[in-house]
MARSE-433216 format. One record per residue (C-alpha): x, y, z; residue number from 1. Coordinates in nm, 4 decimals. Layout:
x->X | y->Y | z->Z | k->NUM .
...
END
This chain:
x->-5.4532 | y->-17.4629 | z->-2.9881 | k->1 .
x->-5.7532 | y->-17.7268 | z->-3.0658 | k->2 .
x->-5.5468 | y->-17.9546 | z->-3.1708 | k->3 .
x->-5.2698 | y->-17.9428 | z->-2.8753 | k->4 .
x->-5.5593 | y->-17.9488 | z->-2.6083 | k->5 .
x->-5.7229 | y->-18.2708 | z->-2.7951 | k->6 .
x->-5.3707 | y->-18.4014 | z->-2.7685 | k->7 .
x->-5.3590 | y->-18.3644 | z->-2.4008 | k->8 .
x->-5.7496 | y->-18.5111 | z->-2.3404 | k->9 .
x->-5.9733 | y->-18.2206 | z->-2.3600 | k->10 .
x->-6.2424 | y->-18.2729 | z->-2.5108 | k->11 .
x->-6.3410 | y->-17.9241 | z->-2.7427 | k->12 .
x->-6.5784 | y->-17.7635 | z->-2.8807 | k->13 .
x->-6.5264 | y->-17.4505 | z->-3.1031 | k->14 .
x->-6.8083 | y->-17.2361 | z->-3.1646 | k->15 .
x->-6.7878 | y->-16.9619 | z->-3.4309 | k->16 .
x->-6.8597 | y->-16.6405 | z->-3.2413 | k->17 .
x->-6.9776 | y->-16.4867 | z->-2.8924 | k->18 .
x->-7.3302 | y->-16.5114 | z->-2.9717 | k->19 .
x->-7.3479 | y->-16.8703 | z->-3.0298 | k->20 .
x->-7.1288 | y->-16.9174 | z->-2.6496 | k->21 .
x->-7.3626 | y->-16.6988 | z->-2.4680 | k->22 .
x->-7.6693 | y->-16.9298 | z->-2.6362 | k->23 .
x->-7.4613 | y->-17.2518 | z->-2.5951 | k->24 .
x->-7.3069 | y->-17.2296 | z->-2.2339 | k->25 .
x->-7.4433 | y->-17.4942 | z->-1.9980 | k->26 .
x->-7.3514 | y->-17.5951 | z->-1.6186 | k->27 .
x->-7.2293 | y->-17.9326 | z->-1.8424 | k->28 .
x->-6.8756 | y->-17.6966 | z->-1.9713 | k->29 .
x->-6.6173 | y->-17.7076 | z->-1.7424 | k->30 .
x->-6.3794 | y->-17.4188 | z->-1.8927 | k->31 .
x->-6.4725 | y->-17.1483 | z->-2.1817 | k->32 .
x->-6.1544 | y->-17.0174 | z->-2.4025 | k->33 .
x->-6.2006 | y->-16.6831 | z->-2.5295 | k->34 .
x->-5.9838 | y->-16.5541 | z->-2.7918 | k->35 .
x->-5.9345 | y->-16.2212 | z->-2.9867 | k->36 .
x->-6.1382 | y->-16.3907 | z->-3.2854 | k->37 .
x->-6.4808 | y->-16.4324 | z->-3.1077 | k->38 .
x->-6.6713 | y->-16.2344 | z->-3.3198 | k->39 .
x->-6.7021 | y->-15.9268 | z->-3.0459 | k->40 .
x->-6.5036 | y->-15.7798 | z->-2.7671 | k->41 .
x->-6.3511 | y->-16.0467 | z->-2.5676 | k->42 .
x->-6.3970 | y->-15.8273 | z->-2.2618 | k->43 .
x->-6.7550 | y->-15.7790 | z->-2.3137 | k->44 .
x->-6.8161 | y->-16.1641 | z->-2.3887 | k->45 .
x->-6.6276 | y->-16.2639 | z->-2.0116 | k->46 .
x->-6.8347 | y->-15.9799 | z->-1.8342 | k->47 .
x->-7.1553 | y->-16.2090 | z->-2.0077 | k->48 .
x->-7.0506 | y->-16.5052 | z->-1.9470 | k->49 .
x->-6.9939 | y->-16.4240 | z->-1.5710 | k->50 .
x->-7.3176 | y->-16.2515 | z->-1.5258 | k->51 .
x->-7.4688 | y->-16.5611 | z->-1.5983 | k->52 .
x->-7.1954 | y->-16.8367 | z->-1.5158 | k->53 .
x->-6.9074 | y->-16.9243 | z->-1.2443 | k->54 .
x->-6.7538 | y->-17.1284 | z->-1.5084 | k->55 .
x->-6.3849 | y->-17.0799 | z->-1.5411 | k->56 .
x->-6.2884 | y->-16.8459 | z->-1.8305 | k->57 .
x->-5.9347 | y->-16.8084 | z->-1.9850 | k->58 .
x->-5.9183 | y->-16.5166 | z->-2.1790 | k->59 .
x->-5.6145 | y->-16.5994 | z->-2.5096 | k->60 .
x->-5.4747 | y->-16.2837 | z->-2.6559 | k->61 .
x->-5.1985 | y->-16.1807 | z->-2.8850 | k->62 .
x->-5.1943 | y->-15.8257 | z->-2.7292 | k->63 .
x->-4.9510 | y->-15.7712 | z->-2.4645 | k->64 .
x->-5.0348 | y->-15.4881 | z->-2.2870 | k->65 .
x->-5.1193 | y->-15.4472 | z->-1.9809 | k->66 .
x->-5.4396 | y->-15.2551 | z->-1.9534 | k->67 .
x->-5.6203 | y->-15.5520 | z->-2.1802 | k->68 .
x->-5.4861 | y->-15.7898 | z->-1.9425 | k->69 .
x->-5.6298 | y->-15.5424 | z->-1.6463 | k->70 .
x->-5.9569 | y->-15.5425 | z->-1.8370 | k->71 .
x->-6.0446 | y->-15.8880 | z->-1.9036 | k->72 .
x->-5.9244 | y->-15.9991 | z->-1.5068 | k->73 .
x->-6.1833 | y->-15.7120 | z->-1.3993 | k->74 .
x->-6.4841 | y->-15.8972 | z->-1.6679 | k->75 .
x->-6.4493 | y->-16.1894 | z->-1.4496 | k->76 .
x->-6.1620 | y->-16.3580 | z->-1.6220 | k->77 .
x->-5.9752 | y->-16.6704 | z->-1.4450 | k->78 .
x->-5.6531 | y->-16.6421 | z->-1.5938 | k->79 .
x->-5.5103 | y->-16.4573 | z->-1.9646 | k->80 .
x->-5.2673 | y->-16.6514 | z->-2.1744 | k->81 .
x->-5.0553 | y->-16.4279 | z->-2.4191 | k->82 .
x->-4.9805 | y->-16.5735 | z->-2.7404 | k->83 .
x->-4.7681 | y->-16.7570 | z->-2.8404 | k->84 .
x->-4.7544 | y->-16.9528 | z->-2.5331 | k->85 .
x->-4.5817 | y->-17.3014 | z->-2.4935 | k->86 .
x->-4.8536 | y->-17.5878 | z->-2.5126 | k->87 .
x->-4.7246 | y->-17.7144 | z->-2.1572 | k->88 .
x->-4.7610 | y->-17.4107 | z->-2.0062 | k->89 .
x->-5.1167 | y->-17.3814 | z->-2.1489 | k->90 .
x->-5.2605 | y->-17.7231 | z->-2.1164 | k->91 .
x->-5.1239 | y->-17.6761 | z->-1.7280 | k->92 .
x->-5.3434 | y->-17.3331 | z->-1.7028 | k->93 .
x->-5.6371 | y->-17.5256 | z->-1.8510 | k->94 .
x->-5.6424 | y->-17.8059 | z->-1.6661 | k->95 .
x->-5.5784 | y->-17.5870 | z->-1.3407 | k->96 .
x->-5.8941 | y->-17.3595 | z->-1.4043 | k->97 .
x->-6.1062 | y->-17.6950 | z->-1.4627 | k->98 .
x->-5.9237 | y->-17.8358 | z->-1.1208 | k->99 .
x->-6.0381 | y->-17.4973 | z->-0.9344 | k->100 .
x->-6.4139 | y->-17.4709 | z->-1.0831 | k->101 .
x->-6.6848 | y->-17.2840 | z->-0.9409 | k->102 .
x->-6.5585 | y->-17.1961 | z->-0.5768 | k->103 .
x->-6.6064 | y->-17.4556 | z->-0.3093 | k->104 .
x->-6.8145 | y->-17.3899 | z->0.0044 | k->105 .
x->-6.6899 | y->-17.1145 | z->0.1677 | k->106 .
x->-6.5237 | y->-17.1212 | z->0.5275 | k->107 .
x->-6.7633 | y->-16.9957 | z->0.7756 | k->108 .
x->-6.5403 | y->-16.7511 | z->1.0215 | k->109 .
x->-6.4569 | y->-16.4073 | z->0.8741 | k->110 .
x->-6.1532 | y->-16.2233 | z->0.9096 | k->111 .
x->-6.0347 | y->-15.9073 | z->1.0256 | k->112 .
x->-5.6944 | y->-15.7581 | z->1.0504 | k->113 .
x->-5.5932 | y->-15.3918 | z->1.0279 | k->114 .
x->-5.9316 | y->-15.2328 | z->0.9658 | k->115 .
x->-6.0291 | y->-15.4733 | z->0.6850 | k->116 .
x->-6.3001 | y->-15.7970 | z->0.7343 | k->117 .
x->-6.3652 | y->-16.0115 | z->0.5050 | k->118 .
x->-6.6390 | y->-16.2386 | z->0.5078 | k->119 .
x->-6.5937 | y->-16.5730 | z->0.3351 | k->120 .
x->-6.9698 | y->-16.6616 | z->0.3526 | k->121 .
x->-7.0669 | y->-16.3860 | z->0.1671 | k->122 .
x->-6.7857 | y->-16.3085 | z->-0.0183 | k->123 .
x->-6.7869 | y->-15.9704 | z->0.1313 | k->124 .
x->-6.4835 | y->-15.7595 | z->0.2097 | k->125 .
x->-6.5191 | y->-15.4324 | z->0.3504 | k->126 .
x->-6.2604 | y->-15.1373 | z->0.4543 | k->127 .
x->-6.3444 | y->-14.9724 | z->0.8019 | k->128 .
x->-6.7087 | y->-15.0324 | z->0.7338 | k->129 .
x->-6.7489 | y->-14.9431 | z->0.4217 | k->130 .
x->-6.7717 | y->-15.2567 | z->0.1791 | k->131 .
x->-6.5626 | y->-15.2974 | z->-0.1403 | k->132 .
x->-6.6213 | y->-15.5157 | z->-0.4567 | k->133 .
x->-6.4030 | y->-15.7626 | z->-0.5568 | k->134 .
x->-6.3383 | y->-16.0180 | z->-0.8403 | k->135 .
x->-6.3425 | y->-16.4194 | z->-0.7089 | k->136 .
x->-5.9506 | y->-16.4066 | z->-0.7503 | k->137 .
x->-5.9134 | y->-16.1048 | z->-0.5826 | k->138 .
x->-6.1080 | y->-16.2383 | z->-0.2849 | k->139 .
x->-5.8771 | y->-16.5648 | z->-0.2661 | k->140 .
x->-5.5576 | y->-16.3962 | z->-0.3050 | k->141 .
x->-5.6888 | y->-16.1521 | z->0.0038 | k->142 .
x->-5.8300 | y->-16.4293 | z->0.2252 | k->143 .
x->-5.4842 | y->-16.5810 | z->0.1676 | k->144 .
x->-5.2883 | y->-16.2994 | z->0.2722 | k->145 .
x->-5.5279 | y->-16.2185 | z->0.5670 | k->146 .
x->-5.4482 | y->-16.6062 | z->0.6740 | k->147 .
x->-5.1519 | y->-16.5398 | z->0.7129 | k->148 .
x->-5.1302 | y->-16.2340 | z->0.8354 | k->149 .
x->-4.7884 | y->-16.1091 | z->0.9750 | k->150 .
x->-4.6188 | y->-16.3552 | z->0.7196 | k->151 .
x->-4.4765 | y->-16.3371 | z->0.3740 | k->152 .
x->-4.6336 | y->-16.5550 | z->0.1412 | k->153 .
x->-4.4703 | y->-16.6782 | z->-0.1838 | k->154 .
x->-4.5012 | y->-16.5464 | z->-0.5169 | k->155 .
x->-4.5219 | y->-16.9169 | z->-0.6344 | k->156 .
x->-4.7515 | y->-17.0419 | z->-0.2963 | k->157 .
x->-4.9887 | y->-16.7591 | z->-0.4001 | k->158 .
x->-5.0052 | y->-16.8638 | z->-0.7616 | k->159 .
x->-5.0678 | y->-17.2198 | z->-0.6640 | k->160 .
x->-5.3356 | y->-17.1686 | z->-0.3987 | k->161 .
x->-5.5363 | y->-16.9305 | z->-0.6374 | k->162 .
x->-5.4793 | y->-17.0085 | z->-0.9979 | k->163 .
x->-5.3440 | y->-17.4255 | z->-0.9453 | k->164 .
x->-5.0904 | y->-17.3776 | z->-1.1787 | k->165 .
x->-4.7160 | y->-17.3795 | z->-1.1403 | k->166 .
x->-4.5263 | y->-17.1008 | z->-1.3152 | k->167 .
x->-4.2786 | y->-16.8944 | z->-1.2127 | k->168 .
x->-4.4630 | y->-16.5901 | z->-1.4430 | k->169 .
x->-4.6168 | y->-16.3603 | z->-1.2135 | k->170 .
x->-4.7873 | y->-16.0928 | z->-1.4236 | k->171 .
x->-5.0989 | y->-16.2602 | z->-1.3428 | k->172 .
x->-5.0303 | y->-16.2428 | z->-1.0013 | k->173 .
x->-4.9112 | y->-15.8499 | z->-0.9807 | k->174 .
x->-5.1882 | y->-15.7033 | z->-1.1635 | k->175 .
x->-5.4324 | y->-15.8741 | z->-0.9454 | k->176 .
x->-5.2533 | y->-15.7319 | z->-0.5997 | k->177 .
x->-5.2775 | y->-15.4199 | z->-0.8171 | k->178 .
x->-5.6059 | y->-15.4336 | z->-0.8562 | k->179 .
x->-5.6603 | y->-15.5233 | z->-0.4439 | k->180 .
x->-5.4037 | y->-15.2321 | z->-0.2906 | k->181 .
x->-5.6688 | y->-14.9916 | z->-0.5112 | k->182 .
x->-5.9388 | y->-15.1167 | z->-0.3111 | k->183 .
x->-5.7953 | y->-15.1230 | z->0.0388 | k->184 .
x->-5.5009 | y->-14.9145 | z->0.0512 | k->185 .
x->-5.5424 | y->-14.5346 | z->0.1599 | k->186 .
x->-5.2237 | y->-14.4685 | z->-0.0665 | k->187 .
x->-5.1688 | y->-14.7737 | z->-0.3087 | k->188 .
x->-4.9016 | y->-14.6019 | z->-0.4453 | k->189 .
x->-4.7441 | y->-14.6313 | z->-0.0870 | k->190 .
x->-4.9287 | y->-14.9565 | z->0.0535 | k->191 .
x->-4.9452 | y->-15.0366 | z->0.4439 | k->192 .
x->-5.1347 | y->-15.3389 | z->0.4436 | k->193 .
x->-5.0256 | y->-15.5295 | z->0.1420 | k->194 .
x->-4.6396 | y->-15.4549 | z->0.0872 | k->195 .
x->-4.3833 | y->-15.6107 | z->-0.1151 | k->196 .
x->-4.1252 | y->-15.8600 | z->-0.0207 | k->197 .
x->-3.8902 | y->-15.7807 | z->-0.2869 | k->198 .
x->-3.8133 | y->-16.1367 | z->-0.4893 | k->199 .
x->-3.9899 | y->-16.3309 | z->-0.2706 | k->200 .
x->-4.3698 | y->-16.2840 | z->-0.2557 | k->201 .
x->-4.5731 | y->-16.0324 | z->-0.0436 | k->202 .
x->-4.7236 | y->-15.9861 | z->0.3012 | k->203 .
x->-5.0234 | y->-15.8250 | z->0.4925 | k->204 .
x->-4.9504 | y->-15.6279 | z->0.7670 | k->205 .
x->-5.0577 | y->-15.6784 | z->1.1178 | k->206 .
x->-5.1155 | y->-15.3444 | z->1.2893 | k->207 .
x->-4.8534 | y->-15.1736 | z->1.5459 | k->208 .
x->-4.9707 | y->-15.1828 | z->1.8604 | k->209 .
END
């Protein structure tokens, strides 16, 4: 992996365990790669790193399963790359979490629709008053739905806008509207405001009048 991101430009440096990144991590690193050989959970290690960074974290793993993907988006992970994965496709998801970066200013108007507001200057979202938590990507992926309220939005336009990379691979991209239908849905087994466009993308509903 060192070698094919040298290849492509990067410019790395490996350091031996989690330890050492938590000591070493300076505003001056544009992207941290965590892998299942850190030294300590890799889960742990992003929910560090975040407390104490925005810095864009892609989490490598050789375990497919769903519930360590689940876990390392919810530490504050960008984006998880299971192994083995092409070089293309990963120089392309590292160069598009550098592109991204810490988020830009926020817009100043908030948004409501349907009983939910979210507040880009705060990065607040709340649901009929009461406010939720959510994850930076979880945020962007909403504000983008809210946008566009009434619309569908593309599974690939989504993945774009919100991770910078193009892939048709959506895994990513489920898990994370997952992750937001648990926070705003009365029923996310049965979601209202965020529903599926089968094969396309999704959309959030505008309320019936």
């Amino acid at each position: 992996m060192v070698r094919e991101l040298e290849a492509t430009g990067f410019q790395v440096v490996v350091l031996p365990d989690g330890e050492t990144t938590l000591r070493t991590l300076s505003p001056r690193h544009l992207l941290v790669i965590v892998d299942d050989e850190v030294g300590m959970d890799p889960v742990e290690l992003c929910r560090l790193l975040r407390a104490r960074s925005d810095v864009p974290i892609i989490v490598i793993t050789a375990e497919d399963h769903e519930d360590r993907v689940v876990r390392a988006l919810e530490a504050g992970a960008d984006d998880v790359v299971v192994m083995p994965a092409r070089t293309r496709e990963l120089v392309a998801r590292a160069r598009a979490a550098i592109r991204r970066g810490p988020d830009p200013e926020p817009e100043e108007s908030a948004i409501e629709v349907g009983g939910v507001r979210l507040d880009p200057t705060g990065y607040v979202v709340s649901v009929e008053g009461e406010r939720v938590e959510m994850t930076r990507k979880e945020f962007e992926l909403l504000r983008l739905l809210m946008t566009n309220a009434g619309q569908t939005v593309t599974r690939r336009v989504l993945i774009e806008r919100v991770w910078g990379w193009d892939s048709t691979e959506g895994k990513t991209l489920d898990t994370h509207i997952r992750r937001i239908r648990s926070k705003i849905e009365s029923d996310p087994s049965s979601p209202v405001r965020i529903v599926t466009v089968r094969k396309v993308g999704y959309r959030f509903n505008r309320p019936r009048r």
